[in-house]
PDB file of N, H, CA, C and O in Angstrom:
ATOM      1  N   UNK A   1       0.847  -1.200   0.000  1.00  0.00           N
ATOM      2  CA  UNK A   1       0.000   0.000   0.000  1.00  0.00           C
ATOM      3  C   UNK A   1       0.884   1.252   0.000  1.00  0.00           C
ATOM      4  O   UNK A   1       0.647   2.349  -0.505  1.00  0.00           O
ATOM      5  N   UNK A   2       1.835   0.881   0.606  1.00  0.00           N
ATOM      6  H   UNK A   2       2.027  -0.011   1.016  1.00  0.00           H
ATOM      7  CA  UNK A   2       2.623   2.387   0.862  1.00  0.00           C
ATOM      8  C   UNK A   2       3.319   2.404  -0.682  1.00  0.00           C
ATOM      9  O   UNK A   2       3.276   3.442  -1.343  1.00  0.00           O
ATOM     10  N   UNK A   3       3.720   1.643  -1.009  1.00  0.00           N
ATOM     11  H   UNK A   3       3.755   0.800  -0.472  1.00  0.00           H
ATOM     12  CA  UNK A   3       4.705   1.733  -2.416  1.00  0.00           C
ATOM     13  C   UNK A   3       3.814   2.318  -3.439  1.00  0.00           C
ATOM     14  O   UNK A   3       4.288   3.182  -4.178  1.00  0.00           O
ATOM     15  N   UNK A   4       2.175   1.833  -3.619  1.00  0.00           N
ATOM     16  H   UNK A   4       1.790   1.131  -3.019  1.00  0.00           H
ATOM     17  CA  UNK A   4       1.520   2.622  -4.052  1.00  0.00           C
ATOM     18  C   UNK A   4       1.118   3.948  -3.903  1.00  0.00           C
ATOM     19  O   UNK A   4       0.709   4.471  -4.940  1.00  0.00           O
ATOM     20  N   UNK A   5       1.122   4.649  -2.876  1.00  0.00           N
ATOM     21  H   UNK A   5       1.455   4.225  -2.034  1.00  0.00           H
ATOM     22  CA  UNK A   5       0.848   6.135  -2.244  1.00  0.00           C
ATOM     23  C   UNK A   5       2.011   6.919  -3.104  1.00  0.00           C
ATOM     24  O   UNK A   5       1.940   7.786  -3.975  1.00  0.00           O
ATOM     25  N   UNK A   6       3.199   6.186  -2.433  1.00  0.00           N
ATOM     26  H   UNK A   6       3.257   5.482  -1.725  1.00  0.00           H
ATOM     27  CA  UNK A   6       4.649   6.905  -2.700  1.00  0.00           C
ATOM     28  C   UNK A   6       4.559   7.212  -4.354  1.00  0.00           C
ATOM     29  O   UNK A   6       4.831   8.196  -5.041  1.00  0.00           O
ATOM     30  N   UNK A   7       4.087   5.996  -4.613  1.00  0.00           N
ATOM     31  H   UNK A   7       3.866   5.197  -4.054  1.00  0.00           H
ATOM     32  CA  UNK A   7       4.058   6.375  -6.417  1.00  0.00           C
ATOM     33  C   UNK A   7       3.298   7.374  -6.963  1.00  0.00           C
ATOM     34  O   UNK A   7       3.663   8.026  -7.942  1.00  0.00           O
ATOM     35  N   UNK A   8       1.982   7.575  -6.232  1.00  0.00           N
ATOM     36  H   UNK A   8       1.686   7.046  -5.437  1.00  0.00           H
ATOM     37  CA  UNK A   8       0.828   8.205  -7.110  1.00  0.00           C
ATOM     38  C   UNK A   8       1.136   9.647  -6.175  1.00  0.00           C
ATOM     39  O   UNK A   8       0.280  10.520  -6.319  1.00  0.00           O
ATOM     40  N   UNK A   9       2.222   9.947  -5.285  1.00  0.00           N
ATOM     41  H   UNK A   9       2.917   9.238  -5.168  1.00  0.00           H
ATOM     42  CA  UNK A   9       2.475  10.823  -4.907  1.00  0.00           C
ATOM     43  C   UNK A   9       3.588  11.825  -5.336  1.00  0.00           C
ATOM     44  O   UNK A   9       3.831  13.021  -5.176  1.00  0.00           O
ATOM     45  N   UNK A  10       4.297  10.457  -6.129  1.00  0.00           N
ATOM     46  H   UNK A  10       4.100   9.485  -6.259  1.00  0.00           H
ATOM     47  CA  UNK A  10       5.896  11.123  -7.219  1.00  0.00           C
ATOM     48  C   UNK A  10       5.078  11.432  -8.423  1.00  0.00           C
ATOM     49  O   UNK A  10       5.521  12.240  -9.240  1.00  0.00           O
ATOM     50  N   UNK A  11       3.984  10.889  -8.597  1.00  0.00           N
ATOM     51  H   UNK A  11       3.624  10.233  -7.934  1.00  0.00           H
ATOM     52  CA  UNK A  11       3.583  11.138 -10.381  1.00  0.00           C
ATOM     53  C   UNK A  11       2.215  12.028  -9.762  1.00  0.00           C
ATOM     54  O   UNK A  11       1.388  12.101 -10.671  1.00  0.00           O
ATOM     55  N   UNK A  12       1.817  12.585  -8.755  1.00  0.00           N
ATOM     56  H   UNK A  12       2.489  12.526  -8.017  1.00  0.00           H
ATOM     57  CA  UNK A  12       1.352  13.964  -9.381  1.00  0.00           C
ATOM     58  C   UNK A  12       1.869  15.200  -8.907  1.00  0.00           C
ATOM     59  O   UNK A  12       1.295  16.288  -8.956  1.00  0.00           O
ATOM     60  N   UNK A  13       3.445  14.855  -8.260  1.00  0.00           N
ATOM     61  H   UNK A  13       3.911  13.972  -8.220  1.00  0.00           H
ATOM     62  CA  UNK A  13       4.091  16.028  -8.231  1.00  0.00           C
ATOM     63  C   UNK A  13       4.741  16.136  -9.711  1.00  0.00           C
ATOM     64  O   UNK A  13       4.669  17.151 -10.404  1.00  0.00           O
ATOM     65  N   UNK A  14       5.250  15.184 -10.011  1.00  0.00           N
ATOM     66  H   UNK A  14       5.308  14.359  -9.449  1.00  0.00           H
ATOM     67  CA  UNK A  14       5.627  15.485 -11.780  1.00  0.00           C
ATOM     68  C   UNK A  14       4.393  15.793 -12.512  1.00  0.00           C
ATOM     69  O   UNK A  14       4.594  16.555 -13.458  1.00  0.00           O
ATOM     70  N   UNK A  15       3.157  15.420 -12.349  1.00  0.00           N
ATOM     71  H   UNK A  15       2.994  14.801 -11.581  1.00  0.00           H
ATOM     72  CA  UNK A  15       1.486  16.440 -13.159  1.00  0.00           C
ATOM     73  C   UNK A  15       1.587  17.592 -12.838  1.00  0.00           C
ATOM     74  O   UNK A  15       1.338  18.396 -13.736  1.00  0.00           O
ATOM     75  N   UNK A  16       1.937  18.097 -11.621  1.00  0.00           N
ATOM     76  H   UNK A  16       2.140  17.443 -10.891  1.00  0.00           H
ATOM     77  CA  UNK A  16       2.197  19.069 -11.508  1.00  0.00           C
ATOM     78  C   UNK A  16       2.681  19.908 -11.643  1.00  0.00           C
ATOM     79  O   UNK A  16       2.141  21.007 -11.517  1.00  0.00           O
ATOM     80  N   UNK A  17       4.339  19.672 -12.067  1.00  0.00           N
ATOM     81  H   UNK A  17       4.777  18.779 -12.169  1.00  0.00           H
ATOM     82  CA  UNK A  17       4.814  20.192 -12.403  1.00  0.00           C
ATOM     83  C   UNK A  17       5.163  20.542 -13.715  1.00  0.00           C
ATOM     84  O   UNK A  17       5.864  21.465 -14.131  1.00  0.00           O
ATOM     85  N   UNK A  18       4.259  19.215 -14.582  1.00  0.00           N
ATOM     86  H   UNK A  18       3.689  18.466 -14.244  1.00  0.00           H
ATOM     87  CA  UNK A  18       3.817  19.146 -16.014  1.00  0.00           C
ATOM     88  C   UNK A  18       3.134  20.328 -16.437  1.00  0.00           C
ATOM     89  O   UNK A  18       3.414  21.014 -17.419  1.00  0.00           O
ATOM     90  N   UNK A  19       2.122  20.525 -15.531  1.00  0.00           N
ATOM     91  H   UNK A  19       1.894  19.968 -14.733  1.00  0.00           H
ATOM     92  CA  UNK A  19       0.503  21.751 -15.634  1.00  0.00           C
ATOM     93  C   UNK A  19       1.384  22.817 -15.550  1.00  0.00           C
ATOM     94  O   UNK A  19       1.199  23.658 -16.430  1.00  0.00           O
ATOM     95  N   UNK A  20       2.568  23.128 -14.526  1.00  0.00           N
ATOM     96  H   UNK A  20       2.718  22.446 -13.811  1.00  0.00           H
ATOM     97  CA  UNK A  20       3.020  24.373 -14.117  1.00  0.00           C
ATOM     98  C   UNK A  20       4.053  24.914 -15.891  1.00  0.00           C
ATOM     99  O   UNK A  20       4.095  26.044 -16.378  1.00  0.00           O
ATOM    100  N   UNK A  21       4.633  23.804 -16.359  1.00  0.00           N
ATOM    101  H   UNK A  21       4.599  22.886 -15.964  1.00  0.00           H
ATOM    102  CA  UNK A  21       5.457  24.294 -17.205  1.00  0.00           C
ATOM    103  C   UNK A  21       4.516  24.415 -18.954  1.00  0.00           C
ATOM    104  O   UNK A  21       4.946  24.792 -20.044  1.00  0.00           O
ATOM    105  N   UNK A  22       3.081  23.894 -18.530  1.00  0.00           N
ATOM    106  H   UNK A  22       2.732  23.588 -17.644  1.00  0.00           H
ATOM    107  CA  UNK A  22       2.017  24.074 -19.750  1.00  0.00           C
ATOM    108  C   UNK A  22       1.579  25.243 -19.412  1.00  0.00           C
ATOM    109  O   UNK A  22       1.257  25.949 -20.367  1.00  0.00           O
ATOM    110  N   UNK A  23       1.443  25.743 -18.262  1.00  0.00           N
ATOM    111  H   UNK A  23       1.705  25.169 -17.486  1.00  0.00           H
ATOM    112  CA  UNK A  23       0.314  26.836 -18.181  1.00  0.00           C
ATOM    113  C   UNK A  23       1.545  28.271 -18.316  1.00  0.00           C
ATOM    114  O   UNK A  23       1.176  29.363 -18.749  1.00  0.00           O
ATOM    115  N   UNK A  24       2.919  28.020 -17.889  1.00  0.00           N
ATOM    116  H   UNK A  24       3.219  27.133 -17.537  1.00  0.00           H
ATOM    117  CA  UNK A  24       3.706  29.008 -18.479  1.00  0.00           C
ATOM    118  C   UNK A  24       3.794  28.764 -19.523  1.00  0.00           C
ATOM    119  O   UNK A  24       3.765  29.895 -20.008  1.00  0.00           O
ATOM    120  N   UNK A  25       3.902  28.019 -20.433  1.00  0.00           N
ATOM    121  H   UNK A  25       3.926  27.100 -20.040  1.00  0.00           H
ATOM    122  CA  UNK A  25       4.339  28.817 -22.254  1.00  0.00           C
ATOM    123  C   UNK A  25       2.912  28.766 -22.823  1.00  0.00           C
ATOM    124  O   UNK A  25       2.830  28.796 -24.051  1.00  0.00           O
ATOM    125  N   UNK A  26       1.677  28.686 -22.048  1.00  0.00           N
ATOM    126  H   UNK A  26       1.743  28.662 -21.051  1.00  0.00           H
ATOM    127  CA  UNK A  26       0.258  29.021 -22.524  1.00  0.00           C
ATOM    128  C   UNK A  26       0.260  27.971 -23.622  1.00  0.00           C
ATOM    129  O   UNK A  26      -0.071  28.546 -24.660  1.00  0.00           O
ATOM    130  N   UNK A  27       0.475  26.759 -23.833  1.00  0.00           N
ATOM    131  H   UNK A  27       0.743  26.292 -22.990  1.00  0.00           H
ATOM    132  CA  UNK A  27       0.106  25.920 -24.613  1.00  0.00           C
ATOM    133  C   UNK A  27      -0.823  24.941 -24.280  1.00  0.00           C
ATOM    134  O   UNK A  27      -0.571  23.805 -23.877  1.00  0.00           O
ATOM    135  N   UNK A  28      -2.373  25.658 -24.553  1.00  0.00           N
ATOM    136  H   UNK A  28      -2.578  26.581 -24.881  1.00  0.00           H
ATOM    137  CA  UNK A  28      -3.469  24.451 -24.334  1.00  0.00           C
ATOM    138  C   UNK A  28      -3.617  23.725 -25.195  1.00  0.00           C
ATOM    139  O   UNK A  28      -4.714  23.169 -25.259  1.00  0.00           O
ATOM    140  N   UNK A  29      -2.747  23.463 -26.066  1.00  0.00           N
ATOM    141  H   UNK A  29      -1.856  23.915 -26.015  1.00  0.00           H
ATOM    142  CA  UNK A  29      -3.310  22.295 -26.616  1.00  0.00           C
ATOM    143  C   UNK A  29      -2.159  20.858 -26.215  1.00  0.00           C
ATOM    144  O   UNK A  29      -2.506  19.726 -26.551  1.00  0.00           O
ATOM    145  N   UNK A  30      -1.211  21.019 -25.699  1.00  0.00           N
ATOM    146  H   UNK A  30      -0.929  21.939 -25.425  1.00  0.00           H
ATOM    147  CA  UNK A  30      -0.281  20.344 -25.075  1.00  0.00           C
ATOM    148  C   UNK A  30      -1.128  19.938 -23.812  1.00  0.00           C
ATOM    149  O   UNK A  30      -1.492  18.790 -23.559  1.00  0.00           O
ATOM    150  N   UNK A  31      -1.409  21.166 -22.989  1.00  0.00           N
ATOM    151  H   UNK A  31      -1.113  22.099 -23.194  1.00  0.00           H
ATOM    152  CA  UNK A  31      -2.052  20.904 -22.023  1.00  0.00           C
ATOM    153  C   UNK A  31      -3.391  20.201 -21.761  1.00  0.00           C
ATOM    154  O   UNK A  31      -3.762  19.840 -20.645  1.00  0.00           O
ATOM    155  N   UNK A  32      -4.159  20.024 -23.037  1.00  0.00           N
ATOM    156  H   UNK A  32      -3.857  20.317 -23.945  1.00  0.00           H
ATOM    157  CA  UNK A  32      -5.144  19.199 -23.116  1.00  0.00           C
ATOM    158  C   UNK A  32      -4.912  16.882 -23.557  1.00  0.00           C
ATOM    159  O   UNK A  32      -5.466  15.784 -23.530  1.00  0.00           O
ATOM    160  N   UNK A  33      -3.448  17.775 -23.938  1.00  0.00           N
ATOM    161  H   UNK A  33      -2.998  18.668 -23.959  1.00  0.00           H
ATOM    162  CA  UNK A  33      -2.986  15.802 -24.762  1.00  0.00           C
ATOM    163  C   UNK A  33      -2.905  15.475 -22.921  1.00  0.00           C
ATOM    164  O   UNK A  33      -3.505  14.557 -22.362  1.00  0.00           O
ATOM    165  N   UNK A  34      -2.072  16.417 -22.293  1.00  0.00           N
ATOM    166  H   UNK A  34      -1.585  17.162 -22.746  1.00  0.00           H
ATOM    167  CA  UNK A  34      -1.618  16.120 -20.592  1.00  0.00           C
ATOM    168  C   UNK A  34      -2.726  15.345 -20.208  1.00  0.00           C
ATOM    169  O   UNK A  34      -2.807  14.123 -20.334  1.00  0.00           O
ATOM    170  N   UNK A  35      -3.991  16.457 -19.509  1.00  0.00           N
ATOM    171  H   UNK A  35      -3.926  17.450 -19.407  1.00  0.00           H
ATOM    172  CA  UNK A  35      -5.138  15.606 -19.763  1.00  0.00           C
ATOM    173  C   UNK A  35      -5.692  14.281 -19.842  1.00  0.00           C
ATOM    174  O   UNK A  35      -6.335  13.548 -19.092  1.00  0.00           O
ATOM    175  N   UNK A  36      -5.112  14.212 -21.284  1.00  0.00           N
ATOM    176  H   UNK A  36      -4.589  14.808 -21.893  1.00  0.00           H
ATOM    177  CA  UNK A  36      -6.199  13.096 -21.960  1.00  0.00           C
ATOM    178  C   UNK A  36      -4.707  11.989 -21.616  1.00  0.00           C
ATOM    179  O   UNK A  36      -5.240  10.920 -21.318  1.00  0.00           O
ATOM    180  N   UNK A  37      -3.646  11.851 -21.557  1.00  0.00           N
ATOM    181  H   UNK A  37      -3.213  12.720 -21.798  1.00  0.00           H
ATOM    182  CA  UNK A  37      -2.878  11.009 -21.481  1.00  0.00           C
ATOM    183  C   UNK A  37      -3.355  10.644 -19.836  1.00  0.00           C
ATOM    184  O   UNK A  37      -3.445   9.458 -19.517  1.00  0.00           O
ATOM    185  N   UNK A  38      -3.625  11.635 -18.914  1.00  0.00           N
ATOM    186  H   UNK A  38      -3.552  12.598 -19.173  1.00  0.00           H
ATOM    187  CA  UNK A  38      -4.044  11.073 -17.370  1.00  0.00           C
ATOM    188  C   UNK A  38      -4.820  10.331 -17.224  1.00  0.00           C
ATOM    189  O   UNK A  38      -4.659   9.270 -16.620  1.00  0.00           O
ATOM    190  N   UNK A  39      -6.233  10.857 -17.939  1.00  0.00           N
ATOM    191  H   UNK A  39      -6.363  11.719 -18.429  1.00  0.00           H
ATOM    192  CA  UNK A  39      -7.144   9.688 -17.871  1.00  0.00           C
ATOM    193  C   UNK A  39      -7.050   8.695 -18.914  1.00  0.00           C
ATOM    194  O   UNK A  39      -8.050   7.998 -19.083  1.00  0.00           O
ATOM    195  N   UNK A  40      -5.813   8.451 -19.811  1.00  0.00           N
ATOM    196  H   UNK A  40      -5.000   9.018 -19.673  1.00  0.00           H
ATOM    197  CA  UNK A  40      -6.052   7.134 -19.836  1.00  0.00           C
ATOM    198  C   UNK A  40      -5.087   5.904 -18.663  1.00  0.00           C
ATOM    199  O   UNK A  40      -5.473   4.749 -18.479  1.00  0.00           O
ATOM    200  N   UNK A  41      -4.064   6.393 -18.131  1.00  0.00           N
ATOM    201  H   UNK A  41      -3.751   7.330 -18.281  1.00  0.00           H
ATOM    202  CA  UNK A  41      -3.670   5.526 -17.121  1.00  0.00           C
ATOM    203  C   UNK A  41      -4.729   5.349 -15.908  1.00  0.00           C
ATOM    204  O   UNK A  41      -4.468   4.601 -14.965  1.00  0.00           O
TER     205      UNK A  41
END
């Protein structure tokens, strides 16, 4: 359980920091593939 937390806790500080470096160069359409690549995992 914990190895799972730890994980889904490293991968949405990297979403995060995904969103932070989409929403500086204003590219929504990058920021929409982001998105759609999340909900498919």
């Amino acid at each position: 359980i914990y190895s799972v937390l730890a994980r889904r806790f490293i991968f949405l500080k990297y979403l995060c920091f995904c969103i932070d470096s989409q929403v500086r160069s204003q590219d929504s359409r990058s920021y929409e593939e982001l998105f759609r690549s999340l909900s498919m995992t």
